[in-house]
C-alpha positions in Angstrom: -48.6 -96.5 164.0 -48.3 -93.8 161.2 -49.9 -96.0 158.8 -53.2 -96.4 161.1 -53.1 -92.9 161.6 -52.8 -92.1 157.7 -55.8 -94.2 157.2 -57.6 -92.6 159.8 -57.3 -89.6 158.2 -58.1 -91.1 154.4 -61.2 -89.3 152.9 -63.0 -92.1 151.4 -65.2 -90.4 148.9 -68.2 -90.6 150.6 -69.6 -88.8 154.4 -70.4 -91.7 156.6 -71.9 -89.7 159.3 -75.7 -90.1 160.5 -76.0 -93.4 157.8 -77.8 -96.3 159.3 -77.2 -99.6 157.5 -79.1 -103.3 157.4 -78.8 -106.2 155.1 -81.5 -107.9 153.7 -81.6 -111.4 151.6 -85.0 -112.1 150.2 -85.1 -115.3 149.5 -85.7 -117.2 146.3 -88.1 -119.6 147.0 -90.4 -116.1 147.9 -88.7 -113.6 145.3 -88.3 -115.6 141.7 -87.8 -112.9 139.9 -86.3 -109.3 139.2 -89.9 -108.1 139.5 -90.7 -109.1 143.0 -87.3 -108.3 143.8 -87.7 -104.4 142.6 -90.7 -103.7 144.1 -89.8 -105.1 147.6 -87.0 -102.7 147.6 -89.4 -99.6 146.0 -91.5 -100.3 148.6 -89.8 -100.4 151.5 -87.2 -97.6 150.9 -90.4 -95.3 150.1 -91.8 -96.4 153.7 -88.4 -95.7 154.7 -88.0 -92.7 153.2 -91.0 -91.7 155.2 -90.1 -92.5 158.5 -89.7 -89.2 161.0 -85.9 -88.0 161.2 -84.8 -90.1 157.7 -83.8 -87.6 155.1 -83.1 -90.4 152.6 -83.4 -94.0 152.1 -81.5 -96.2 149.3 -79.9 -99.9 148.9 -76.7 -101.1 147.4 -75.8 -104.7 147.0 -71.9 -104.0 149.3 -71.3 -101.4 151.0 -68.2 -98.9 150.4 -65.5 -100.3 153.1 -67.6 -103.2 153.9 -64.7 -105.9 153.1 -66.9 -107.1 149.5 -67.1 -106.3 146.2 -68.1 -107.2 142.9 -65.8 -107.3 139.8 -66.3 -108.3 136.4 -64.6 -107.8 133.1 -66.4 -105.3 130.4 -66.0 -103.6 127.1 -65.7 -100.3 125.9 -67.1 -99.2 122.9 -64.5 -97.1 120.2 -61.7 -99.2 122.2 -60.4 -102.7 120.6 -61.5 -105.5 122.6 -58.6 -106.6 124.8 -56.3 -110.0 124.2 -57.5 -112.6 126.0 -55.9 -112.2 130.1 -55.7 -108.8 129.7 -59.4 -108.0 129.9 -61.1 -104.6 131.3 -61.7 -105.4 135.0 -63.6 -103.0 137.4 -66.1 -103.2 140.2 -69.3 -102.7 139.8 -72.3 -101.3 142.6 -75.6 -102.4 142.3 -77.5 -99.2 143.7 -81.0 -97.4 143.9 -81.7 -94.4 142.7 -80.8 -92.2 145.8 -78.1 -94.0 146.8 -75.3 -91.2 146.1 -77.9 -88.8 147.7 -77.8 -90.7 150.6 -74.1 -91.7 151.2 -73.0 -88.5 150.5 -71.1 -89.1 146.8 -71.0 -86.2 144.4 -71.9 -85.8 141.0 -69.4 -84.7 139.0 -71.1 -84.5 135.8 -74.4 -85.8 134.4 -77.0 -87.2 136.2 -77.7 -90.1 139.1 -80.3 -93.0 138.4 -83.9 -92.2 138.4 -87.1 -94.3 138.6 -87.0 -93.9 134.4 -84.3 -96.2 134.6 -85.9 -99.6 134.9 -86.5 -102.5 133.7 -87.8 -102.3 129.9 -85.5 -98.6 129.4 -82.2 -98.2 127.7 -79.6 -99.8 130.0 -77.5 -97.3 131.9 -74.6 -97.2 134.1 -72.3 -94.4 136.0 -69.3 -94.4 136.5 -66.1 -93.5 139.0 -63.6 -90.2 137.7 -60.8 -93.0 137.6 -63.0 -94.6 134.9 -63.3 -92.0 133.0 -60.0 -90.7 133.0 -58.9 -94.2 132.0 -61.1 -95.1 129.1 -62.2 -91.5 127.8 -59.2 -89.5 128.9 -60.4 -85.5 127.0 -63.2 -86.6 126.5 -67.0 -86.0 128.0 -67.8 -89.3 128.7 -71.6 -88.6 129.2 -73.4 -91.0 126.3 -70.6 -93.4 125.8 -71.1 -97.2 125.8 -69.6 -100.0 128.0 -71.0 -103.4 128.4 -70.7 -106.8 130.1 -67.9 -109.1 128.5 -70.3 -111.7 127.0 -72.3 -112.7 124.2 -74.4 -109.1 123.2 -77.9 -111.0 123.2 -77.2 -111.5 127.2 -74.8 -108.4 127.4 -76.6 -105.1 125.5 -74.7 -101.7 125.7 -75.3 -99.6 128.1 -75.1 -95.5 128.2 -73.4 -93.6 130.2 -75.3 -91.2 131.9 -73.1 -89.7 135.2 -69.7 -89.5 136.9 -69.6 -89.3 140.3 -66.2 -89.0 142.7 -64.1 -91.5 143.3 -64.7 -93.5 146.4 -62.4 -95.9 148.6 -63.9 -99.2 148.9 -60.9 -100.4 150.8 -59.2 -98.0 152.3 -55.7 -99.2 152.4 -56.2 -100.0 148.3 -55.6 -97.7 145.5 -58.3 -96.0 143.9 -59.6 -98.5 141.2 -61.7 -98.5 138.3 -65.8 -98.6 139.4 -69.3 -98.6 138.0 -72.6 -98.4 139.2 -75.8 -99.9 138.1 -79.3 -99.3 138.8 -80.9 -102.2 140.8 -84.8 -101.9 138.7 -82.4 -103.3 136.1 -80.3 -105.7 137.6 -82.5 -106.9 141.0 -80.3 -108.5 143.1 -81.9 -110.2 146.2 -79.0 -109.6 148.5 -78.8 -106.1 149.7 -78.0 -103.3 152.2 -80.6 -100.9 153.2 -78.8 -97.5 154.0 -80.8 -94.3 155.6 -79.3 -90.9 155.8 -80.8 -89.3 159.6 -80.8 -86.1 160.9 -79.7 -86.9 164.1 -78.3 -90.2 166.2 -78.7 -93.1 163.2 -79.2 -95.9 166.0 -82.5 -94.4 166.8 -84.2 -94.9 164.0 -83.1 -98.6 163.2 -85.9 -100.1 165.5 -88.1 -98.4 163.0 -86.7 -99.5 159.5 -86.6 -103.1 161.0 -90.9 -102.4 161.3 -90.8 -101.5 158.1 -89.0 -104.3 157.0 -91.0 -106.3 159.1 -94.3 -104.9 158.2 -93.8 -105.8 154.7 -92.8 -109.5 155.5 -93.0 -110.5 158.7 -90.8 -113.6 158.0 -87.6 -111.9 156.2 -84.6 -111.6 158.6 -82.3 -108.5 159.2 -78.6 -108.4 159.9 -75.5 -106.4 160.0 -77.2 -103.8 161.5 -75.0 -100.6 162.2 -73.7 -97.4 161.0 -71.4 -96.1 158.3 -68.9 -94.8 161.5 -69.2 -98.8 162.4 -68.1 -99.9 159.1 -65.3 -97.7 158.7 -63.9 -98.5 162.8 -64.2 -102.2 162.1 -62.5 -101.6 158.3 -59.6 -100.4 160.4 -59.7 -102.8 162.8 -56.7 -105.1 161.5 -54.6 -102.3 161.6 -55.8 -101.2 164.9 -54.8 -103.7 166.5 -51.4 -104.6 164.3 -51.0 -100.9 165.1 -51.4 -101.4 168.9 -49.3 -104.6 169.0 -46.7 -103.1 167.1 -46.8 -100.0 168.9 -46.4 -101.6 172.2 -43.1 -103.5 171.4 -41.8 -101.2 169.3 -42.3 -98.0 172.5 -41.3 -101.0 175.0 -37.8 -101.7 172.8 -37.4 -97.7 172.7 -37.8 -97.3 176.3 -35.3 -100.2 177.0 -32.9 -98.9 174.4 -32.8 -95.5 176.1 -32.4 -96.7 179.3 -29.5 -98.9 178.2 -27.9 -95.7 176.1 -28.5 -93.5 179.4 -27.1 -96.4 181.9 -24.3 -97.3 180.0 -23.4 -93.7 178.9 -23.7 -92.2 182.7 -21.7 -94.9 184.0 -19.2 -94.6 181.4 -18.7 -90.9 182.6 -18.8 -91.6 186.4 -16.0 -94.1 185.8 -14.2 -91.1 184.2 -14.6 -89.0 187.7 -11.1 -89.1 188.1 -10.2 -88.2 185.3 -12.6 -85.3 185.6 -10.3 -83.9 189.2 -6.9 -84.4 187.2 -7.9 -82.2 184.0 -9.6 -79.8 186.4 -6.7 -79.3 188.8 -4.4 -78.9 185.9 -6.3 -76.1 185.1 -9.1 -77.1 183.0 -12.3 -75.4 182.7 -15.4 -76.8 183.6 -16.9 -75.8 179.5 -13.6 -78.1 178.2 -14.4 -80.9 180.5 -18.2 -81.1 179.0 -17.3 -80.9 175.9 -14.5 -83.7 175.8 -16.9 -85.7 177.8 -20.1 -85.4 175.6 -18.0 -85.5 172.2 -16.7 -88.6 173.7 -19.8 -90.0 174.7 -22.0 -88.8 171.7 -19.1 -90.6 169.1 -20.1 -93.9 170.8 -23.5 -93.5 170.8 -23.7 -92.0 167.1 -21.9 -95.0 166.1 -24.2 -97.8 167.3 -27.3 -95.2 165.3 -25.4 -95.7 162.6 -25.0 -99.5 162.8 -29.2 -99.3 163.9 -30.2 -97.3 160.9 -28.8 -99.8 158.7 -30.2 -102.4 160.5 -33.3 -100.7 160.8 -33.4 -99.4 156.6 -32.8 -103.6 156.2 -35.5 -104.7 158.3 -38.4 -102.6 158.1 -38.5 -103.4 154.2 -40.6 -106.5 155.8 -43.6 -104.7 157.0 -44.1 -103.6 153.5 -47.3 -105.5 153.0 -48.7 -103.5 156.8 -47.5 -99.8 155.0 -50.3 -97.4 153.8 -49.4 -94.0 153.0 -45.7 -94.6 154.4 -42.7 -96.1 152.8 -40.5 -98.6 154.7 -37.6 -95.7 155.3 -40.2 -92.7 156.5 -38.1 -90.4 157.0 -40.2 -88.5 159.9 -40.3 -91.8 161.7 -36.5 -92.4 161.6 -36.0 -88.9 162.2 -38.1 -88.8 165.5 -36.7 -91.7 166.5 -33.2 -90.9 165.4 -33.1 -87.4 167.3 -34.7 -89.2 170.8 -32.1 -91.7 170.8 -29.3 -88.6 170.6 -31.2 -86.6 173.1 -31.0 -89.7 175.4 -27.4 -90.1 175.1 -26.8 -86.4 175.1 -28.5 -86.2 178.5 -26.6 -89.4 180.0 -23.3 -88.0 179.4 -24.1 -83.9 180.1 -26.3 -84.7 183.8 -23.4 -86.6 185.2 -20.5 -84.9 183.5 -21.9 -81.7 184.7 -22.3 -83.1 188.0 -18.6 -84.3 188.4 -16.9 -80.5 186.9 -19.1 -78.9 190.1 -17.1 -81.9 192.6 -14.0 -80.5 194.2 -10.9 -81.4 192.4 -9.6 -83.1 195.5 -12.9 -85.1 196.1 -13.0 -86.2 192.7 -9.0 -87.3 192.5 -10.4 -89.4 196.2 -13.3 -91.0 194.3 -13.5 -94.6 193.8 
């Protein structure tokens, strides 16, 4: 339950509010080329772009928290090429130029795409902070050169020409190493249309379906929903392990403090007797409590003991469910930990307290 509630709160690098999203995949038989491709997409985010309540319109290939990605292994230049199985891994966006705009990214230095970068101009590429703290750590990495790992007539060098924030693709995942390229350079056909809105992003999605529509009548559109969407259903597993979890594990409590409190009562009441004897020899009512509860709380503070141990063992196996909290969470024993004491606290002080107010003969009768 912490865990879900730790990712809740996880800024992801990016403001998903008032974002509609669609996918589109233009098929080959239709789209040969990177040409057709690119202007397709120019097209339609300037018709988007247009639409009344849009602020701004741009496609990426996968979308932050979207459960995909793209990786692939590159090289940096001034750096020795890496041994073989050690390669430089990171993934890599496929964006259009207002894409960062539009999701709400920041550019930390340099500059975002532009419609100069196309097909024909220098190659370029941004990249994440983590990026370039990794490969250019000191250094301003605007103008530096990383490219594909393969053959240099099918992999050139490309510039770097912006750093923009780092952003969670998964947010139960480190931070990794990511890059971004502009799509009028590398057109894929597969890709998700994103609008930024200035109010409610479901009502303009009948319209950027027209406009998809209105430029091919025949090409399908799917995964329609917003950024908030993504991020719910990106949770979703640990929702619901969450939920299940978090059902048993309140249902075990519950039974465990109504064992503690039934056991621990009854263990006093049996003691009622006792109670009348100390108190017609003259006992006080404070001395009777405290005998009673430091009685009652030894017991119980020896089966937390035996359940922290147990417990410190145990939990080591929902390692792989953790985000943000460690196995022993110390606020999670502790809470549990002090309601368990409380518990047995209350079970022995309501009924001891109950027998000291009994008259001495009443309680020496009782049975």
């Amino acid at each position: 339950m912490r865990t879900f509630l730790v990712l809740l709160k996880t800024e992801p690098g990016f403001n998903p509010n008032n974002v509609m999203t669609m996918r589109l995949n233009l098929p080959g038989t239709k789209y040969k080329d990177e040409a057709q491709r690119s202007a397709f997409y120019q097209e339609l985010l300037r018709r988007v772009q247009s639409l009344p309540g849009v602020e701004s319109a741009a496609a990426v290939n996968y979308l932050p928290l979207g459960g995909s990605n793209s990786s692939d292994s590159f090289l940096v230049e001034g750096i020795p090429d890496p041994p073989p199985g050690q390669e430089f891994i990171g993934r890599y966006r496929n964006c259009t130029p207002d894409y960062f705009r539009t999701m709400g990214i920041p550019i930390v230095k340099g500059r975002a795409f532009t419609d100069q970068d196309k097909a024909g101009s220098p190659p370029v590429i941004i990249v994440n902070e983590s990026m370039a703290e990794k490969y250019w750590p000191g250094a301003d990495p605007i103008g530096k050169r990383v490219r594909f790992n393969a053959p240099l007539s099918k992999a050139p060098w490309m510039q770097v020409v912006g750093v923009v924030k780092d952003v969670k693709h998964d947010l139960q995942t480190p931070i990794t190493t990511d890059y971004y390229l502009p799509h009028a350079q590398d057109s894929w056909s597969s890709m998700v249309l994103v609008a930024r809105t200035k109010g409610d992003p479901l009502s303009v999605a009948g319209d950027m379906r027209q406009q998809v529509w209105s430029l091919d009548k025949d090409q399908p559109v799917y995964d329609v929903q917003t950024m908030e969407q993504v991020r719910a259903f990106s949770v979703s597993l640990y929702s619901f392990s969450a939920g299940s979890l978090g059902i048993f594990a309140a249902i075990a409590l519950l039974l465990a403090s109504i064992g503690i409190y039934g056991v621990m009562s009854y263990a006093v009441i049996q003691r009622t007797q006792e109670i009348g004897i100390r108190m017609a020899l003259g006992a006080r009512g404070a001395d009777v409590l405290k005998l009673v509860i430091r009685n009652g709380m030894t017991l119980a503070l020896i089966g937390i003991v035996a359940g922290l141990a147990g417990a410190f063992a145990l939990t080591r196996l929902l390692q792989s469910l953790l985000f943000g909290v460690t196995p022993t969470d110390a606020l999670t024993f502790g809470a549990v930990t002090f309601g368990l004491l409380l518990v047995a606290l209350l079970a022995c002080y309501i009924p001891a307290r109950r027998a000291t107010k009994v008259d001495p003969l009443v309680a020496l009768r009782y049975e």
